[in-house]
Biopython code that builds the backbone (N, CA, C, O; Angstrom):
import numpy as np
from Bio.PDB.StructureBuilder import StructureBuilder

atoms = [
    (1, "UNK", "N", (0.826, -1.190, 0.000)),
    (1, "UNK", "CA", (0.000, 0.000, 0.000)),
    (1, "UNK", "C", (0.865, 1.246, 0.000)),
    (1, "UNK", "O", (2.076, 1.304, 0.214)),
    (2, "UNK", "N", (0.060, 2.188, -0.266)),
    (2, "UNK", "CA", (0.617, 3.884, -0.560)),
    (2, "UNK", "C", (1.102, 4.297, 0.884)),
    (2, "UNK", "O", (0.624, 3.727, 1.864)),
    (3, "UNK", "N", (2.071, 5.307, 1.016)),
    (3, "UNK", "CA", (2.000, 5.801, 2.589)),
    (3, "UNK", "C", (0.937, 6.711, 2.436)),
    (3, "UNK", "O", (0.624, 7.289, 1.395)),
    (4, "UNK", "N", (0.209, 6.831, 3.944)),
    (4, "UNK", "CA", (-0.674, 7.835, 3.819)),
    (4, "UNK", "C", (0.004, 9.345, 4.224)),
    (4, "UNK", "O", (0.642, 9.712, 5.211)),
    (5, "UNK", "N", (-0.553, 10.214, 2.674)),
    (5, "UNK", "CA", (0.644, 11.289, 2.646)),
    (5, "UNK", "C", (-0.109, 12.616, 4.020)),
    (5, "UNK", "O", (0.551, 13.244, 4.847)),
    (6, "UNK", "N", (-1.467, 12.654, 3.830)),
    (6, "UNK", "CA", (-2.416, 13.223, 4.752)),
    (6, "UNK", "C", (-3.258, 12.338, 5.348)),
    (6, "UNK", "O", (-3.466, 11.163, 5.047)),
    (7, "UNK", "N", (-3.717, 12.986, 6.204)),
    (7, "UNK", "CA", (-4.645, 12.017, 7.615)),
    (7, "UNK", "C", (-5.948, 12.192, 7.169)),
    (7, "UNK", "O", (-6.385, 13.315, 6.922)),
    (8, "UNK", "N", (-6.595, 11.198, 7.046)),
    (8, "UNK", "CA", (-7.673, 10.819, 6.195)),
    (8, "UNK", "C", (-8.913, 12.133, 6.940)),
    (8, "UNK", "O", (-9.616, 13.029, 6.472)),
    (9, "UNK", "N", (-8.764, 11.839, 7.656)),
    (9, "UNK", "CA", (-9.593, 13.124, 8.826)),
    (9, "UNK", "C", (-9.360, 14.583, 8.740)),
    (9, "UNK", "O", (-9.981, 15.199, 7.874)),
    (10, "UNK", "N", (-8.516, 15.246, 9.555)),
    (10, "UNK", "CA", (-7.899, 16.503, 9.619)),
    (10, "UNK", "C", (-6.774, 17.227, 8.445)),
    (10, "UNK", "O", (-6.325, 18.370, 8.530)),
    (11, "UNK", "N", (-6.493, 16.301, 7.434)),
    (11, "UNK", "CA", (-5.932, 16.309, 6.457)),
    (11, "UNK", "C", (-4.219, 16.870, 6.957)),
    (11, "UNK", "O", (-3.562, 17.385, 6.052)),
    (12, "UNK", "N", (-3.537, 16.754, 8.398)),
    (12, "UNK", "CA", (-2.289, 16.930, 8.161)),
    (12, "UNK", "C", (-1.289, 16.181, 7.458)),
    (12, "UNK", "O", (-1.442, 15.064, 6.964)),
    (13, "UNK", "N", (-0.138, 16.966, 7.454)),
    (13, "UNK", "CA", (1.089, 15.755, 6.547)),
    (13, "UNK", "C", (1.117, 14.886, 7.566)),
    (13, "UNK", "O", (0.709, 15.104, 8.707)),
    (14, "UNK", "N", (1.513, 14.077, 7.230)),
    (14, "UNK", "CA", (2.162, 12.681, 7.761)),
    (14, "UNK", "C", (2.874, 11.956, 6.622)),
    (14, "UNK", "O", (3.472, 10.975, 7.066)),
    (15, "UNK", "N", (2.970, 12.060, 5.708)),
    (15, "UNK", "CA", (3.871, 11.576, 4.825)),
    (15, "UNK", "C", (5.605, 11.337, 5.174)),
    (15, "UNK", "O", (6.329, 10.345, 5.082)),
    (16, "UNK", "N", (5.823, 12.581, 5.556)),
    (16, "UNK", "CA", (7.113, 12.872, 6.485)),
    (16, "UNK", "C", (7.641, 11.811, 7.827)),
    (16, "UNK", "O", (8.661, 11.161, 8.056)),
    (17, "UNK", "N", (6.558, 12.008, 8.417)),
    (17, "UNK", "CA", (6.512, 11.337, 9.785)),
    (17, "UNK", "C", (6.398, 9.964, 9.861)),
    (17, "UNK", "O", (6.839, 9.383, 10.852)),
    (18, "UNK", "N", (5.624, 9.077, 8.541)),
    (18, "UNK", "CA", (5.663, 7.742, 8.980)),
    (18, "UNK", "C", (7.074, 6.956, 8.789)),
    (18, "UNK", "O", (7.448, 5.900, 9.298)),
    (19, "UNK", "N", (7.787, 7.913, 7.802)),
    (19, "UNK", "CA", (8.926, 7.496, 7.499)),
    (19, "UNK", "C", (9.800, 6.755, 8.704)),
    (19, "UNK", "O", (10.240, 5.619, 8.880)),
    (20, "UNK", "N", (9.817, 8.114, 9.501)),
    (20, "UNK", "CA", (10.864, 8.167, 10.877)),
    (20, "UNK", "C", (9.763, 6.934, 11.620)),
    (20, "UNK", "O", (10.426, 6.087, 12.219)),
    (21, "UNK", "N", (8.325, 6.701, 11.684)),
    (21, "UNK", "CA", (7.621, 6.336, 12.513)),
    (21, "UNK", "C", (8.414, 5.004, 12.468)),
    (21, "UNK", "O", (9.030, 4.662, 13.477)),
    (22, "UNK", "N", (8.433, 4.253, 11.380)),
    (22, "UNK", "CA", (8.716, 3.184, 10.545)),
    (22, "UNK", "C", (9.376, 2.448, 11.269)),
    (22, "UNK", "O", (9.095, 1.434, 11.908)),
    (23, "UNK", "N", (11.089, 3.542, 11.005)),
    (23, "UNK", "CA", (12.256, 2.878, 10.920)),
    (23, "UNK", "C", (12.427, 2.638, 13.049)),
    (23, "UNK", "O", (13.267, 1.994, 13.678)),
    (24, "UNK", "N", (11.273, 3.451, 13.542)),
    (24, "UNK", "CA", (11.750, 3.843, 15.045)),
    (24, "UNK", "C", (10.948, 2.029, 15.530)),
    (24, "UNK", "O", (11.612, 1.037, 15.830)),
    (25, "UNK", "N", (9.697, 2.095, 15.473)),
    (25, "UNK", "CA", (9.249, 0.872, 15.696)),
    (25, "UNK", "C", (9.650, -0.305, 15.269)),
    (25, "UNK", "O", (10.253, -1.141, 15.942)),
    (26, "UNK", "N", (9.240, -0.418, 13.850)),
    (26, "UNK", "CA", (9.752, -1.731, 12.926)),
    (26, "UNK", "C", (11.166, -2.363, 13.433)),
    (26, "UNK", "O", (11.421, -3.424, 14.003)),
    (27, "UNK", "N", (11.882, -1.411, 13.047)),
    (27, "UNK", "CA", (13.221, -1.621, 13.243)),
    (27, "UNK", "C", (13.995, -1.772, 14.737)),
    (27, "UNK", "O", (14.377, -2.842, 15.211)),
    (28, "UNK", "N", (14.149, -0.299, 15.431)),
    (28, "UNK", "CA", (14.496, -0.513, 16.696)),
    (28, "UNK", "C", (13.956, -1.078, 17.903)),
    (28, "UNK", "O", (14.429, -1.157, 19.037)),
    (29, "UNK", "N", (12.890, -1.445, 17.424)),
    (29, "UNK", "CA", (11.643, -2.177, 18.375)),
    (29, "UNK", "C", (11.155, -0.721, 19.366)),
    (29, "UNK", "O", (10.368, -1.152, 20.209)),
    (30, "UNK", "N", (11.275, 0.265, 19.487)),
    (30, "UNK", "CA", (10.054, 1.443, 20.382)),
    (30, "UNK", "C", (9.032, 0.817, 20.532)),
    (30, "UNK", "O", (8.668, -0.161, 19.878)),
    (31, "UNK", "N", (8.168, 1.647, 21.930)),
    (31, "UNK", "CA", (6.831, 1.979, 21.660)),
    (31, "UNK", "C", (6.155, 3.023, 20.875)),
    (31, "UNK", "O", (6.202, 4.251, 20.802)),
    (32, "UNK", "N", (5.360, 1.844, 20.187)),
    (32, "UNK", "CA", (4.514, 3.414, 19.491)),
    (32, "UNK", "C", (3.983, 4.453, 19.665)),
    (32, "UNK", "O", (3.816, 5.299, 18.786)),
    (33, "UNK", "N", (3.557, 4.570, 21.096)),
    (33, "UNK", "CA", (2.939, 5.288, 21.706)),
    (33, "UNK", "C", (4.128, 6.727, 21.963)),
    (33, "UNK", "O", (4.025, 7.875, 21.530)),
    (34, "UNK", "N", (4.995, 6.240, 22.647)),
    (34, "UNK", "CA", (6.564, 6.801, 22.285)),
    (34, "UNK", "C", (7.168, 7.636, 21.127)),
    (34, "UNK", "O", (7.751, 8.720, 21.112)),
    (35, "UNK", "N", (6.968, 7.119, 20.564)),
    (35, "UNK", "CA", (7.244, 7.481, 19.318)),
    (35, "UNK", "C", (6.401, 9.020, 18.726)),
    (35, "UNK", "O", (6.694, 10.180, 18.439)),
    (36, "UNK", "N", (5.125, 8.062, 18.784)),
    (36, "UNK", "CA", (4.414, 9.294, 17.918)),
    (36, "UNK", "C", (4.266, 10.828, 18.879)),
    (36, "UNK", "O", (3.857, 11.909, 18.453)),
    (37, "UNK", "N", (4.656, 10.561, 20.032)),
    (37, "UNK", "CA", (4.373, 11.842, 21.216)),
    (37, "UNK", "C", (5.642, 12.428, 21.206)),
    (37, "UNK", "O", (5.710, 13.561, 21.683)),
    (38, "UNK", "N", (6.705, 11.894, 20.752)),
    (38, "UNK", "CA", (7.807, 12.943, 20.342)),
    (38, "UNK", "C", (8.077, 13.452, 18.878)),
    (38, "UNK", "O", (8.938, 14.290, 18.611)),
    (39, "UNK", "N", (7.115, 12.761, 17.814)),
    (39, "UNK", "CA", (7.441, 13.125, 16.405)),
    (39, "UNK", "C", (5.930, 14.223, 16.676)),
    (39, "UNK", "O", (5.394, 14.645, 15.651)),
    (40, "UNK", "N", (5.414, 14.566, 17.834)),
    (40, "UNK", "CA", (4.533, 15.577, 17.755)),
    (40, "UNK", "C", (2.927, 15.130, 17.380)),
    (40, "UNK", "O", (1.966, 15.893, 17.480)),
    (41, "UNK", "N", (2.883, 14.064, 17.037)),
    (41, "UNK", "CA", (1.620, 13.350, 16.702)),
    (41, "UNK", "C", (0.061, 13.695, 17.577)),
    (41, "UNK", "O", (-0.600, 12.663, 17.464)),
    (42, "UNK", "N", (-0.464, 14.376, 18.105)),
    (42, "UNK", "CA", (-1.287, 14.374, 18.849)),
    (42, "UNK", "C", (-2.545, 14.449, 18.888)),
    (42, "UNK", "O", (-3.180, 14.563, 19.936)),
    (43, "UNK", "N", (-3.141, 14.382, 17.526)),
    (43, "UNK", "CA", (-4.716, 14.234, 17.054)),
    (43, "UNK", "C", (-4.487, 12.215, 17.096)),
    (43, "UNK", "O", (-3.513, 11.564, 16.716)),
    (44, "UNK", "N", (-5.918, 11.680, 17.761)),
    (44, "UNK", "CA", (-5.892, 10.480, 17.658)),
    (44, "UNK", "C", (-6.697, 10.597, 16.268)),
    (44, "UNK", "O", (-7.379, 9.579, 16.382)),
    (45, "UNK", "N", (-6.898, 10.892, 15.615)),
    (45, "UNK", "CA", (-7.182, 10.513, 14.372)),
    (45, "UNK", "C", (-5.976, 10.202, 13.518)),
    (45, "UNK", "O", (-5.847, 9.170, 12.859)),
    (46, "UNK", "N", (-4.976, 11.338, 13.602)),
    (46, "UNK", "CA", (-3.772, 10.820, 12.801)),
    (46, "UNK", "C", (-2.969, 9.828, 13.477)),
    (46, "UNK", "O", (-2.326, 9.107, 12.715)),
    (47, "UNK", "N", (-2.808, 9.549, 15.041)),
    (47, "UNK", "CA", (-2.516, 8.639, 15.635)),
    (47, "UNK", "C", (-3.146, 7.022, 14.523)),
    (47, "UNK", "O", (-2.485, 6.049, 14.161)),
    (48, "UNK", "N", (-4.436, 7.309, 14.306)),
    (48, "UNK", "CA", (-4.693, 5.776, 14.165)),
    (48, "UNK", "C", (-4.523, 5.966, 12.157)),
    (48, "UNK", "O", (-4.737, 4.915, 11.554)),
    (49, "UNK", "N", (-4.284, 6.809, 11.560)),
    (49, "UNK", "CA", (-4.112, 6.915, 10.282)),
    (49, "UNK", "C", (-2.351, 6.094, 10.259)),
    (49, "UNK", "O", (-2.002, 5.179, 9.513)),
    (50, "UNK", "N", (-1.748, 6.593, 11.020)),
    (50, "UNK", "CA", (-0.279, 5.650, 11.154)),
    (50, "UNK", "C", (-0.599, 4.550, 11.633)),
    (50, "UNK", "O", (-0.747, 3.655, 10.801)),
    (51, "UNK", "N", (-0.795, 4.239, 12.908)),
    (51, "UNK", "CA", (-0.512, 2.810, 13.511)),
    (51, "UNK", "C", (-1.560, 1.778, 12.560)),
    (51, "UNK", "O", (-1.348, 0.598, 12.282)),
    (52, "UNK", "N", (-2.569, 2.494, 12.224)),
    (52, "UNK", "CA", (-3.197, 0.940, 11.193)),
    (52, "UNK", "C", (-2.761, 0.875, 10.468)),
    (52, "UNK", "O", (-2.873, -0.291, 10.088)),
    (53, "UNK", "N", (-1.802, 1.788, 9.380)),
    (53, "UNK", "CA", (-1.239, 1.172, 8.151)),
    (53, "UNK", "C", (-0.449, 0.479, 8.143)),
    (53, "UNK", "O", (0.558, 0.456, 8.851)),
    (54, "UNK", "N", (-0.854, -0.380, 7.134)),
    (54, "UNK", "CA", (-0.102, -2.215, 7.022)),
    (54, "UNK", "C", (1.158, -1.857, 6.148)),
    (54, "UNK", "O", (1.224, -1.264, 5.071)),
    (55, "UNK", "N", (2.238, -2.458, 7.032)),
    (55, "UNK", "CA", (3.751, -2.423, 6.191)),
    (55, "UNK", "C", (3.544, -3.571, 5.154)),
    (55, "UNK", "O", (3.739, -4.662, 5.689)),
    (56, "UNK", "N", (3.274, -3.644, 4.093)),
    (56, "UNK", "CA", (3.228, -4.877, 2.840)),
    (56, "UNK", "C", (4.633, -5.023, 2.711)),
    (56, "UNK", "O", (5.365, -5.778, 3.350)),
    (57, "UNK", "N", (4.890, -4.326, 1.933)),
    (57, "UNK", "CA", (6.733, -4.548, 1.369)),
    (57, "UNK", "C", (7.581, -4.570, 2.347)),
    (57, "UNK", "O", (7.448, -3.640, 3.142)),
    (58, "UNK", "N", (8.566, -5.454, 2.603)),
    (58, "UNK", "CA", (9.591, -5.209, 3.042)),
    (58, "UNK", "C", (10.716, -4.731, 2.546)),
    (58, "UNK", "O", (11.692, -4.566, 3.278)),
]
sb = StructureBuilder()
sb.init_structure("model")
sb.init_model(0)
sb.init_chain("A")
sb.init_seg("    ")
for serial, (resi, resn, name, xyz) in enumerate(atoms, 1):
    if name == "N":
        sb.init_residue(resn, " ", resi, " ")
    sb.init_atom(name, np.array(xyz, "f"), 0.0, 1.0, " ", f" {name:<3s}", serial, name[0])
structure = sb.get_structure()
C-alpha cells in the first residue's frame, strides 16, 4: 500500500513522519505510543491513520 501522505480526517502531513515512525518501531523495536508523542503526533485521528497502516513490502 501507498504511505498515507495526509490524515484521512484533519488532512495533516504525515507523509514525512511515517517514514521516521517506521524505521523507530519496525526496526528498533520502540513503543509506538513513544514514538508518535515525540514526532509531535497528537490528534488520535492521525494517531490511528499511522498505527493501522499495514507495512506490505519489506
Amino acid at each position: 500500500m501507498i504511505i498515507p501522505v495526509r490524515c484521512f480526517t484533519c488532512g495533516k502531513v504525515l507523509g514525512s513522519i511515517f517514514e521516521e515512525y517506521k524505521v523507530r518501531v519496525y526496526l528498533n523495536g520502540e513503543e509506538p505510543k513513544k514514538v508518535l508523542d515525540e514526532l509531535g503526533v497528537k490528534r488520535y485521528c492521525c494517531r490511528r491513520t499511522i498505527i493501522s497502516h499495514p507495512v506490505v513490502v519489506k
